[in-house]
N, C-alpha and C positions, 0 to 999 in steps of 0.2 A: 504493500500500500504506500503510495506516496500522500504527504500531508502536505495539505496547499498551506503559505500562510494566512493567520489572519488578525496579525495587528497590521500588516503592513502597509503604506500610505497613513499609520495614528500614530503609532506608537516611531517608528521609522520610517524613510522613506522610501515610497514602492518605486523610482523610477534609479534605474541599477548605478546610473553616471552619477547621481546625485547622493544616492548612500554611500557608496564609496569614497564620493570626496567628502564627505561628512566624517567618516568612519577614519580616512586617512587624517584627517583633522586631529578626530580624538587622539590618537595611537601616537604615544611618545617617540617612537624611532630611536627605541632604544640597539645601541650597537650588537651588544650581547644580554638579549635575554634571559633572566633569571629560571633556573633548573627549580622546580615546586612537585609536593602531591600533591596539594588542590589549591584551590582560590577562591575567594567568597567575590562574587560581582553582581551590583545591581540591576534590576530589570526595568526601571520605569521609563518613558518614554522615552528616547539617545536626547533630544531637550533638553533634560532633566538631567540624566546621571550618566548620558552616552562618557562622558568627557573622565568619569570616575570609573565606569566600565571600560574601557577604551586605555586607560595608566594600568591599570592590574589584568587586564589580558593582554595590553600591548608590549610591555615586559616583561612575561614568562616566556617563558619557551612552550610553545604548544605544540604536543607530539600529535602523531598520525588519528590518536582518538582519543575522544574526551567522553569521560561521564561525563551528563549533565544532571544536575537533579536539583527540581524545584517544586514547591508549593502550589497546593491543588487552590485554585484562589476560586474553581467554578465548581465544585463539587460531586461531580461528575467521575461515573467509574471508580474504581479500587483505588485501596490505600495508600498501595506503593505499584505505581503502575508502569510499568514498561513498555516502549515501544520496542518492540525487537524486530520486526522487517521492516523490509521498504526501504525509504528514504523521504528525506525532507527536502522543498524548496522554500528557498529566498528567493531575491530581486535579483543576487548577487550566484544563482546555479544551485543543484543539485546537491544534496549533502547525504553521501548513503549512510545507513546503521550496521551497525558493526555487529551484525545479527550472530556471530560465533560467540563473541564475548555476553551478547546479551544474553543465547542461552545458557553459558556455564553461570553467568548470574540467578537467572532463573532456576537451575538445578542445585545451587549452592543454598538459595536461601529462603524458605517455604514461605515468608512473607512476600515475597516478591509475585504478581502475577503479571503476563503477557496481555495487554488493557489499549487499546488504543485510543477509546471514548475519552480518558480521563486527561488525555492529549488534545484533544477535539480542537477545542476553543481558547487554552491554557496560554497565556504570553509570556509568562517566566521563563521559560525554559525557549524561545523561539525568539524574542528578541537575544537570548546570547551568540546564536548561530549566525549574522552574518560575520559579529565582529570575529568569531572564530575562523568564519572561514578566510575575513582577509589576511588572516596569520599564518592560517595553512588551509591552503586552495582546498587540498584533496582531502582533509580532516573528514571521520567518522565518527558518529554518535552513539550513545546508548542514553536512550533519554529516560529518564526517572523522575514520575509526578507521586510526590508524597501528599498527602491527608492525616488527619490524624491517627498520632501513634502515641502511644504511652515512652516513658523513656527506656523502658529495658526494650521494647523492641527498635527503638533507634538503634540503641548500642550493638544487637541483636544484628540488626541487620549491616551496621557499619565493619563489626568485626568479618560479617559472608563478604562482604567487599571486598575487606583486606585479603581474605584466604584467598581468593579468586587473582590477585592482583599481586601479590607478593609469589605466583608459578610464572609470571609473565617477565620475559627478557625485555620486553620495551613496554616499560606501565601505560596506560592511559593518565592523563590529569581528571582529578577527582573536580567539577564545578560544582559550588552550592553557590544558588542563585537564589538571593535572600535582598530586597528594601531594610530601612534600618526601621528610627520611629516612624509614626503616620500622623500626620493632621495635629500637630502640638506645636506649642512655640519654640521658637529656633533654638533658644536657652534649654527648655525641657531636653528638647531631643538630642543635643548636644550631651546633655548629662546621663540620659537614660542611655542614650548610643554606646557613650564609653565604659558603662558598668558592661555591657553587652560585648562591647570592643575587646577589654581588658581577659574575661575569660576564652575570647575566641584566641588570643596571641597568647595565654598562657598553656593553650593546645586542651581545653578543660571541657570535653561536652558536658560530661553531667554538670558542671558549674556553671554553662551556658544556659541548659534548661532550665534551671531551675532559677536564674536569675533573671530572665526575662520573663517565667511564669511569674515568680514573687512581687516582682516590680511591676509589673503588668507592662511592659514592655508590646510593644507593636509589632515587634522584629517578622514578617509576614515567611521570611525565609530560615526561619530558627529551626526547623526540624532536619533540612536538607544539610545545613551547617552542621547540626548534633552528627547525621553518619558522616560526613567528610569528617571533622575532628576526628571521632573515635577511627575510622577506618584510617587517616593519615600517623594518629597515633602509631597503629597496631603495624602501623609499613615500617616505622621508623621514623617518623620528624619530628625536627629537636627544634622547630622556632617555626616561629609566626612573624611577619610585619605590617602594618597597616601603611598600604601603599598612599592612600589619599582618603579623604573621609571630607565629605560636603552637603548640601541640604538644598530641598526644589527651592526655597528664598532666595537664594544667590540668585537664582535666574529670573524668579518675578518679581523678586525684589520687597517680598512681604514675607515678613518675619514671624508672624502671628501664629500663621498656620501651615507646616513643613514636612517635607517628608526627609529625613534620612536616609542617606547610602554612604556604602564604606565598602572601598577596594581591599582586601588584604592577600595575603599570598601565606602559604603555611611551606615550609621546606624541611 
């Protein structure tokens, strides 16, 4: 099955000459790309957080395949959903799925099911694919739409990740595509962000969960973060950075009512 987009022309633009130069915009042109297991990067419109999305996938290094995994924001279909055939279009070509890895994902982890609905309509995970693919043309996916889980099945499933990925000679990069706060003042979400920031760069899912549920934290992408931590853990990485960190105010220019993103890279 191919999945057509459909934020494209809202969220990004649909006509391929003008995402691109948008897209080359964002992307720092860094000389040597940083080596990562995953990277937390925003989804909301390139508008908004292209420019924060675009610093933290424009210097890593993106190998031939990326998980991606993001938040059921339409509630549609299974919990932890997989797309495992086919392929995806952008504005910008054809992105196939990396349907050998998706099924040992699916064989490794009984949470996981083969779900396409829950893909349907989802733009978290579909705005990150062009800027992937300006990094690597021929990049391949395995996309993961999460809904609610409890935290032992995060963990649950972050450690089947790792087993799967820890037999492999050339890893995929792990994506959690996660927004920070929502709709709060610039102040707020600056403060809540970083209690949210500080256990993502301390490599701590359960300390993430549990601080964004306690605080009541917005973080729309916290569960897809909880398995990239623990499964970046369980690979091996010893640090986190936050590559850039900013808020939709910057660009409208009202401070009142904001949304949070935050690039980081975990190595």
């Amino acid at each position: 099955m191919q999945r057509s987009p459909v934020v494209s022309g809202r969220f990004y633009p649909d006509n391929p000459r003008v995402l691109k130069e948008q897209i080359e915009y964002f992307l720092p042109g860094t000389a040597a790309p940083a080596e990562a297991v995953g990277i937390v990067s925003p989804h909301a419109g390139y508008i908004y957080s292209g420019g924060i999305a675009g610093a933290v996938i424009g210097s890593t290094r993106i190998p031939d395949t990326v998980i991606v995994m993001g938040p059921n924001h339409q509630g549609l279909g299974e919990c932890a959903a997989v797309f495992s055939q086919g392929s995806w279009l952008t504005p910008l070509g054809t992105c196939p799925i990396a349907s050998e890895l998706a099924e040992r994902l699916l064989d490794a982890c009984s949470l996981l099911t083969a779900d396409e609905l829950a893909h349907r309509y989802e733009h978290s995970l579909e705005v990150q694919v062009p800027l992937l693919q300006a990094c690597r043309p021929n990049v391949r996916l395995v996309p993961i739409c999460l809904g609610h889980l409890p935290l032992d099945r995060l963990l649950e499933l972050g450690g089947a990740v790792a087993g799967v990925l820890a037999k492999m000679e050339n890893r995929p990069l792990l994506l959690a595509s996660s927004d920070m706060s929502h709709y709060v003042s610039a102040k707020t979400a600056r403060t809540q962000d970083m209690l949210a920031i500080e256990r993502v760069l301390d490599l701590d899912p359960e300390g993430l969960y549990r601080v964004v549920r306690d605080n009541r934290i917005s973080m729309c992408g916290v569960l897809p973060t909880v398995v990239m931590l623990a499964a970046a853990r369980q690979l091996g990485a010893t640090s986190a950075e936050l590559v850039r960190y900013g808020h939709s105010g910057e660009i409208t220019g009202d401070d009142r009512e904001v949304v949070g993103y935050a690039g980081i890279r975990v190595s």
